[in-house]
N, C-alpha and C positions, 0 to 999 in steps of 0.2 A: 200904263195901259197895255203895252206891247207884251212886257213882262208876263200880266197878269193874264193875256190872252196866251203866250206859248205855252205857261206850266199850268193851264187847265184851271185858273182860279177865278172866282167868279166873279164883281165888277166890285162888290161890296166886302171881298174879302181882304183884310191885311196882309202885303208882302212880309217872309220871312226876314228877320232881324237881317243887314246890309251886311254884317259880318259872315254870312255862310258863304256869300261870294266875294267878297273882300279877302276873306282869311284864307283860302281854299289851299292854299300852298300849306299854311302852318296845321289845317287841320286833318289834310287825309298825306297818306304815305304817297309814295314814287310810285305803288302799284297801282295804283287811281289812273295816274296819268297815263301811264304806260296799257293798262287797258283801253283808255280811249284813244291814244295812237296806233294800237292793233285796231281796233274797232272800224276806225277810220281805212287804215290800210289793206284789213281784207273789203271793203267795197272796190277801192282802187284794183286790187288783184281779178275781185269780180266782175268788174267793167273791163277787164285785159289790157289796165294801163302799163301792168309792171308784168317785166318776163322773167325778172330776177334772177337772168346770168351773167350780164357782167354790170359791176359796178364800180361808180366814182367813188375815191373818197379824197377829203379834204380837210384841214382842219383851218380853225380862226381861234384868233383874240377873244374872249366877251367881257366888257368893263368890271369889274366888280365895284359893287357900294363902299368902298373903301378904300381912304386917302392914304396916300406917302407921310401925309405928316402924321400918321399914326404907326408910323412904325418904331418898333422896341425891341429893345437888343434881349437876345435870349440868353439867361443866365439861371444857373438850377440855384436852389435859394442858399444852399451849404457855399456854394462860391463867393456869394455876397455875401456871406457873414464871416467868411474865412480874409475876404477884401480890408472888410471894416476893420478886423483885429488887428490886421497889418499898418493899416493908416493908425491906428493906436499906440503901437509899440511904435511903430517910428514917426511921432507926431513933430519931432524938432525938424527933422527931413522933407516936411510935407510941403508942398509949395502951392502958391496960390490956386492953379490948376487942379492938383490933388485935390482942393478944398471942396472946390465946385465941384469936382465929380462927384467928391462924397455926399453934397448937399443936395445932388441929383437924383442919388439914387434911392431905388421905395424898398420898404420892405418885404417886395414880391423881388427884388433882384432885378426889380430890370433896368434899363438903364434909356436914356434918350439916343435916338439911332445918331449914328456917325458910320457916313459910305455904309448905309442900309445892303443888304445881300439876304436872298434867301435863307441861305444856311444861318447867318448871323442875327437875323433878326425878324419878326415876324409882326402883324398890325392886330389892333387892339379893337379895332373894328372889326375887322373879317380874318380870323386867325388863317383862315383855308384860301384864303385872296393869294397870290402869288405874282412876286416882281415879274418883267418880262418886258420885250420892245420887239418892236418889229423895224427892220430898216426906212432911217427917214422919219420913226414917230418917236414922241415924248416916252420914258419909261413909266409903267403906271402899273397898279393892281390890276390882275386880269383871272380868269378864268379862259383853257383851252376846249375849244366846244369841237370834236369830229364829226360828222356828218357825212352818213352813205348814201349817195343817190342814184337809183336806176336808171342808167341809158338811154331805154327804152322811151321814158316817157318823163321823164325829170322828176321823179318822186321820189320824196324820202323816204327809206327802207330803214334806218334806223340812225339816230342823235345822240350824243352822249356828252356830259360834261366832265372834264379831268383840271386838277389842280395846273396852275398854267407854267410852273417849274420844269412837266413832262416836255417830253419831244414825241412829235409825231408818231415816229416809229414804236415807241412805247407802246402808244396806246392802239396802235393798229390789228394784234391779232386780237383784246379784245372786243375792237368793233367789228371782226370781220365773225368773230365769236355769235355774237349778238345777233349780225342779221344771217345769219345761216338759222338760228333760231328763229324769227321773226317770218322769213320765205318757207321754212320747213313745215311751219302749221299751215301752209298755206298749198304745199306740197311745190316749193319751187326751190329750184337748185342754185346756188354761185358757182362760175364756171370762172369768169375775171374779174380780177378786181387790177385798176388804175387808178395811180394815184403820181403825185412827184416825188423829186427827189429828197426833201423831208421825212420820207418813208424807208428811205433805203436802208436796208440793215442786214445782215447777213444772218443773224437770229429768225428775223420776221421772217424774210425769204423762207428760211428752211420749216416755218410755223405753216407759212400757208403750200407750200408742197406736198408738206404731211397731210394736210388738208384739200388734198386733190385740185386745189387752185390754180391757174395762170396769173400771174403775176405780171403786168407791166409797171416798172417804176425802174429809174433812170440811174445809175448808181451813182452816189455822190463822187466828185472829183479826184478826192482823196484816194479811191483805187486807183492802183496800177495795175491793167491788164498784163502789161508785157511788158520789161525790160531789154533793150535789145542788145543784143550780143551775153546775154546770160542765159543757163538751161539750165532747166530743173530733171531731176532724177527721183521719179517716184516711190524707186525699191528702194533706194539707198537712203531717200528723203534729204538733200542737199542739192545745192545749186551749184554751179561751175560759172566762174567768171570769164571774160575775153581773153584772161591771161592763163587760162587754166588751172586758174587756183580752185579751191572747193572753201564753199560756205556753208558749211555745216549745223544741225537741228543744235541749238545749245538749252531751248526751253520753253515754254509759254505762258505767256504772264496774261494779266484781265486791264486792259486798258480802260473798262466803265462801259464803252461800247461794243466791243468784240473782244474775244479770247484772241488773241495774236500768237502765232509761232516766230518765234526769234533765230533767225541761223549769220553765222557770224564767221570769218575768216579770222585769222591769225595778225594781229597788232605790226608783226614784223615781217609777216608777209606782204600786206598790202602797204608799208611806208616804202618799202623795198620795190616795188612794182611800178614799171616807168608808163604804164597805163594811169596814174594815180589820181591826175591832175584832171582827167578828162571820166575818170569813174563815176557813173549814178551813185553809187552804194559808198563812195570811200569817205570815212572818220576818221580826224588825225586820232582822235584820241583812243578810237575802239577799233579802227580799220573799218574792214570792208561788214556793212549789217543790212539783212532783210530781213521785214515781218512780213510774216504773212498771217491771217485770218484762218482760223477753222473751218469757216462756212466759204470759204474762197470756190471752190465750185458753184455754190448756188449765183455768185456773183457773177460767175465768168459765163454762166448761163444766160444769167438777165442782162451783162453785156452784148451776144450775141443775139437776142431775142431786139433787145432796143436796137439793132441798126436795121429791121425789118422794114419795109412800106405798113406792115399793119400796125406795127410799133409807132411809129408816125402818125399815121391817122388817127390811131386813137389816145393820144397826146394832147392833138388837136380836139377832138373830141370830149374829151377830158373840162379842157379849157371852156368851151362854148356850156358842159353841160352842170358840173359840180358847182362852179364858179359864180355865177347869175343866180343861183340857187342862194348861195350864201349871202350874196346882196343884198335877195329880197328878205332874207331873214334879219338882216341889220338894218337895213333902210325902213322897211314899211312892215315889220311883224316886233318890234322892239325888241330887238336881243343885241343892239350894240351895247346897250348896260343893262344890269340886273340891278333891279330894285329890293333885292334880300341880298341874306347874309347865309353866308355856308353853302357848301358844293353841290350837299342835297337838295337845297332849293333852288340852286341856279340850275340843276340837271331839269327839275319840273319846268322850269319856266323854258330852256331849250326843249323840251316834251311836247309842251300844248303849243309853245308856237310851230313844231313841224306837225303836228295835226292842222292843226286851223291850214297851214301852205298845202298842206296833202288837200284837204277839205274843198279848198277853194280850185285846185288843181280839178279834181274829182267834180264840181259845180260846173266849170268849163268844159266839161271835157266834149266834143262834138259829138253828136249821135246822129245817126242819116233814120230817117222816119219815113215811109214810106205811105201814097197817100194813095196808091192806083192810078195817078197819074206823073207825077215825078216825085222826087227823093227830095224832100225837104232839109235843112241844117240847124240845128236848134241847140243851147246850151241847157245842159242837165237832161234831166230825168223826172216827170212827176215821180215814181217807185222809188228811186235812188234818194230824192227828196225828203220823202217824206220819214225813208228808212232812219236817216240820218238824225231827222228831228224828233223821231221815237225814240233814236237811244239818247241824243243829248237829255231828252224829257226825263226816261230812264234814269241815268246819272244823276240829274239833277234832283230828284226824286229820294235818292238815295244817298245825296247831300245833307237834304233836307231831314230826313227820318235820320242818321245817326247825330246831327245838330240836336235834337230833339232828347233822341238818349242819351246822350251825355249832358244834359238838364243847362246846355245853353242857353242864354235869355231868346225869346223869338216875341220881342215886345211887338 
């Protein structure tokens, strides 16, 4: 009855077949979704929940529907058949082990996991599921869900799902991509973005500078600001040791996460050097070595910036506001697992659940109503109400009519 009274239908009319809202994820694209998260977001903009200049971001785990015990070694099929030929020609050699493998393996090449790994093997349920753990939890299929949220008022500005192999920093300049689009229709600017130190990268950094952004995020451990008793030489590009040796530019190589510059002393200089025993830098085998990073500015930047009081504060800030946000997304809007399969549908389902948080956010929000005698406190809006429930209507509407043309059942 409820139903049939929100979408206009009359007491004797049939609801549409259960599958138009059952199937909703398999039947419309990602742009469905994502117009109703705009849709939803410019009201919050227009109530002046969101001032969208500086924001959190965060990322999380989300379960994927698929088990460990579906995972399968990856093998191109030309290898398994070139495996077999081998086990053939040397069948006198074969041992019982050889046997099983070979009685294991399908003629898709794959083979049953042993010490499963990303790269080595992937699951039969959810090809796009990816290994991952977090410290303290079991290793399981996950999906990485990022989440930007405004300061201001704890809204979601924009979600995204990413295979759960990525690292934070990955995927950070394209969420900050995303909601510079998402504020820009709306004609609102990003000025900050905070985040931890999972983000830190000397790439991103120099992404969101280009991008006229402040940046607070903590640089991971692994920098070293300063070495002491060594100096660097900008013209010449080499360092000088305590002993006054020089460590010299010799190349830069791609470690996977920054381009590093390499400068390196003399093998018989530094075994020769009775500083040796007490040197940061000394390697018996290669002597004296620093890298350093390309983007090494932009770090030495966000070092300095992070020992600020405002760089604290809003650390703390950070904490109290992205944080609780995420919670309520895994606790009480069901996005600790995904009940589909593929990345495309777990992005829809992180989509409509930060609508519905935005929604619900935007239903609370206090408004002072004035009565000629005192200022009353009330939740919602009759306007804002009912805006809402025209477009759900809307959409809904619009479910229903392409269900229809593509000659689905609507028994």
């Amino acid at each position: 009855m409820d139903i049939l009274y929100f979408i206009g239908y009359d007491i004797d009319e049939e609801l549409p077949w259960h599958s138009t809202l059952s199937r909703t994820r398999q039947l419309y694209g990602q742009e469905v979704f994502t117009e109703i998260f705009k849709a939803v977001l410019k009201q919050c903009i227009d109530k002046g929940m969101i001032s969208g200049r500086r924001q959190a971001v965060d990322g999380f785990y989300v379960k994927a529907n698929a088990s460990l015990d579906s995972m399968v070694e990856r093998l191109v099929l030309s290898d398994a058949e070139m495996y077999g030929r081998e086990l053939d020609e040397n069948a006198e050699k074969e041992n019982a082990t050889g046997e099983e493998e070979k009685e294991k393996s399908n003629s898709n090449g794959l083979k049953p996991k042993k010490n499963p790994h990303n790269k080595t093997h992937y699951s039969l349920g959810d090809p796009e599921a990816k290994m991952s753990v977090k410290p303290g939890k079991a290793t399981a299929l996950n999906y990485l869900g990022e989440v930007s949220v405004d300061t201001a008022s704890h809204a979601i500005t924009h979600i995204q799902a990413f295979t759960a192999d990525k690292k934070d920093y990955q995927c950070l300049p394209e969420v900050i991509e995303n909601v510079i689009e998402n504020l820009k229709e709306n004609e609102l600017i990003v000025e900050e973005v905070v985040a931890d130190t999972g983000f830190s990268n000397g790439k991103t950094l120099r992404t969101l500078k280009e991008k006229k952004i402040t940046a607070y995020i903590p640089n991971i451990p692994q920098f070293i600001y300063e070495r002491p008793g060594f100096s660097y030489d900008g013209k010449g590009d080499y360092y000088t040791c305590p002993n006054n040796a020089k460590l010299t530019y010799r190349g830069t190589y791609n470690d996977k996460k920054n381009y590093d510059k390499y400068y390196r002393a003399g093998k018989k200089v530094c075994n020769g050097c009775p500083l040796k025993d007490t040197c940061l830098v000394y390697n018996k085998r290669e002597g004296g070595i620093i890298t350093d990073t390309l983007e090494r500015p932009y770090l030495v930047t966000m070092h300095h910036r992070m020992t600020t009081p405002k760089a604290r504060r809003l650390m703390k800030e950070r904490q109290s506001t992205v944080e609780p946000v995420i919670g309520t997304l895994v606790n009480y809007l069901g996005i600790k697992r995904v009940n589909c399969k593929g990345l495309a549908s777990a992005n829809k389902c992180l989509t409509i659940a930060a609508a519905a948080y935005n929604l619900k956010k935007l239903l609370n929000l206090p408004v002072k109503r004035h009565t000629g005698v005192k200022a009353q406190t009330m939740k919602g809006t009759k306007i804002c109400l009912q805006r809402i429930l025209e477009a759900c209507k809307h959409l809904l509407t619009q479910f229903i009519a392409m269900e229809t043309k593509n000659n689905y059942s609507l028994q």
